[in-house]
N, C-alpha and C positions, 0 to 999 in steps of 0.2 A: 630277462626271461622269468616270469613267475614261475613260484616252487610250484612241486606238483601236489603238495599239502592245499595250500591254498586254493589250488585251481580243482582237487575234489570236494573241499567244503563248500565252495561257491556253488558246483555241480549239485552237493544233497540239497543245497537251500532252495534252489531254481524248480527241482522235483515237486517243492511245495507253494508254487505259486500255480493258479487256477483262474482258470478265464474271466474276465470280468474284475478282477480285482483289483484294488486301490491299495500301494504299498507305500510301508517308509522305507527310504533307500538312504543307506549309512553312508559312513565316510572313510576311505583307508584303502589301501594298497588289494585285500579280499575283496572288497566289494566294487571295485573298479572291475576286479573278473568276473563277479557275479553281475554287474549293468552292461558288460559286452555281450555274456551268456543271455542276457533276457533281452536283451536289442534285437538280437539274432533269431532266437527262437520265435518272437513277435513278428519281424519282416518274416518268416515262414507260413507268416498268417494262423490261423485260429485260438489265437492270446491275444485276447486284446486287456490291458492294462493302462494304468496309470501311477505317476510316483511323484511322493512328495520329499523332497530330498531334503536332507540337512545340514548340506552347504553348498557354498557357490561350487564348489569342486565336483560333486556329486550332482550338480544341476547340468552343469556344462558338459561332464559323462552320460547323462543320461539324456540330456537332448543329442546328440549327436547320433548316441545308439538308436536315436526315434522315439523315443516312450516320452507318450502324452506326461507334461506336468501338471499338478493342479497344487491346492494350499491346502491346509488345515481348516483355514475358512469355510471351503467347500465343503471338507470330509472330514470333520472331525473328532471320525471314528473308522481307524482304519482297520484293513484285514491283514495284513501282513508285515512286518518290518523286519528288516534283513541288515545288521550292524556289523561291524566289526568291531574288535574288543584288542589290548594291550594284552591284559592279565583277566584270565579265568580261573575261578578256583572251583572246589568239587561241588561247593553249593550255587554255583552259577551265578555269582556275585560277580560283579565284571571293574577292572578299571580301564577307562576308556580317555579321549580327550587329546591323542596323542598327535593327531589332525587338526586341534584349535578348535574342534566344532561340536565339542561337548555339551553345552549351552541348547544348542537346535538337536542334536540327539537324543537329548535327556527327554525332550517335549515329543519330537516324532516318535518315539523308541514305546514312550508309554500309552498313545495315543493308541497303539494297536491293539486287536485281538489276542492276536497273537507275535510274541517279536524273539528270533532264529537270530542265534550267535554264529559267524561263522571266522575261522581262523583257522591257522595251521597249529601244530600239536603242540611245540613250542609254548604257546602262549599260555598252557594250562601249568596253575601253582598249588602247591599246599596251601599255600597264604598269601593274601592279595601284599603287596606292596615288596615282594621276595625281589623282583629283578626290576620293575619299572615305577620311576618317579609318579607319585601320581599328580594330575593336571587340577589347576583351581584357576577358576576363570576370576579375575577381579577387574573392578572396574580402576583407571589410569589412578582417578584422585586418590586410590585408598593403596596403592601400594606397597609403600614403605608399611603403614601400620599394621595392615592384612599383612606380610609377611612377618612382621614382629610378633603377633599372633599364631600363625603357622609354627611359631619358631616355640613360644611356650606349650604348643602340645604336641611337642616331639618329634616332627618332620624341620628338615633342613631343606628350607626353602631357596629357588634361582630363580631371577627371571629370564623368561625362554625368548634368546635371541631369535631375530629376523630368520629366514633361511632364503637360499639361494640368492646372495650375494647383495641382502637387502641389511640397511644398514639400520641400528637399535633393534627395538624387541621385537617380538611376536605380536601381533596385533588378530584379534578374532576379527569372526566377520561382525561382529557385535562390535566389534571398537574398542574392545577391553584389549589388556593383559594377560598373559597366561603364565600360572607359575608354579612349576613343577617343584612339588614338595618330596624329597626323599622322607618316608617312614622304612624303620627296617624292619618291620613286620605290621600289617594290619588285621589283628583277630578279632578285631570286633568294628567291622566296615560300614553296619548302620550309625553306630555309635558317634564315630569320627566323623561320618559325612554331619550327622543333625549340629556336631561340636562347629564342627569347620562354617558350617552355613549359619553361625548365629554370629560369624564375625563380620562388623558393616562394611560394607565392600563389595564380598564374596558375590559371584553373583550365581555360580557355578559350579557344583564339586564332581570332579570324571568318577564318584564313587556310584553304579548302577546295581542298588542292590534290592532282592527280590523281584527284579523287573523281567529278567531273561526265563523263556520257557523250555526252551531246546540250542542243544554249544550242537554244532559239527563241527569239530577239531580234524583235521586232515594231516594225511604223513604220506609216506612215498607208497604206500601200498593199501591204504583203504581210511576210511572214517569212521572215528571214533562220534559215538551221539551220547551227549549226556542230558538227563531230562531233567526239569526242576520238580523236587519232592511233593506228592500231593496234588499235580498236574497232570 
């Protein structure tokens, strides 16, 4: 049963979708609630929408719920993008990735006008990297080395086994590896991501910073909105 954190942030985001428009639709356990929420309200008729989703997981969510899909190719400037996030911190810095579909995130996420954090309360930190590994998408041949790299700028790097009783790693829908690097604090999340992505390999860093405009964090009793400074 979803929290009910979750299921009012998905609600504030839903309030801000408008007829006619062309969404990115994220990846993660919120936004599963927020693509039934807007399935729903759609079959009610007078929404009519379209999404371009950033992953197989959130494609097969969102056709089911009925909403038209379309590409990037089409619309490669969208109005809305509705993500979920691991860790938010007070500046709306996000670490994300935690789904493998960091990679197609990063691209749909920025692609919008405007792009809506939603999560439950939980997920907000002082400091990015406080409770959750953060994700690096690399490509299979460069493993070992990208991880030895990881490893001299102070993250303790693993790679992220298969799940649900699939045997080896985690594999993206890109075909890569993913591999969660423990930092024990990240205070400067521009810095490490431009570090992280100069390493050859890298193809992906879940670090999303500057890019988020509005967090609804959700708890058992109402939503917290945090808005990014100067927006």
């Amino acid at each position: 049963m979803a929290s009910a954190g979750k299921v009012k942030a998905a609600e504030a985001a839903l309030s801000e979708v408008k007829d006619g428009m062309v969404l990115g639709i994220g990846t993660g356990s919120t936004v599963a609630i927020f693509i039934e929420m807007l399935g729903r309200r759609a079959a009610k008729g007078g929404l009519r929408v379209m999404g371009v989703p950033t992953s197989y997981q959130s494609a097969y969510l969102a056709a089911e719920a009925g909403i038209p899909l379309t590409t990037l190719d089409e619309y490669p400037v969208l109005d809305l993008a509705v993500d979920g996030a691991d860790e938010v911190d007070g500046g709306l810095n996000l670490i994300k990735g935690g789904g493998a579909a960091l990679t197609k995130e990063k691209i749909v996420d920025s692609a919008a006008k405007r792009f809506v954090v939603i999560a439950d309360g939980s997920k907000l930190v002082g400091t990015l990297g406080a409770k959750f590994a953060l994700p690096v998408e690399v490509m299979p041949v460069a493993r070992r080395t990208a991880m030895a790299r990881i490893g001299q700028l102070g993250g303790e790097p693993r790679l992220r086994d298969g799940a649900d009783r699939k045997d080896g790693p985690c594999v993206s829908d890109n075909g890569n590896f993913i591999v969660d690097a423990k930092f024990e604090a990240i205070p400067d999340p521009a810095g490490l991501e431009c570090r992280l992505k100069l390493i050859p390999g890298v193809v992906e860093v879940g670090l999303f910073v500057g890019m988020a405009h509005t967090a609804y964090l959700g708890g058992e009793v109402g939503v917290k909105r945090l808005d990014r400074k100067g927006r």
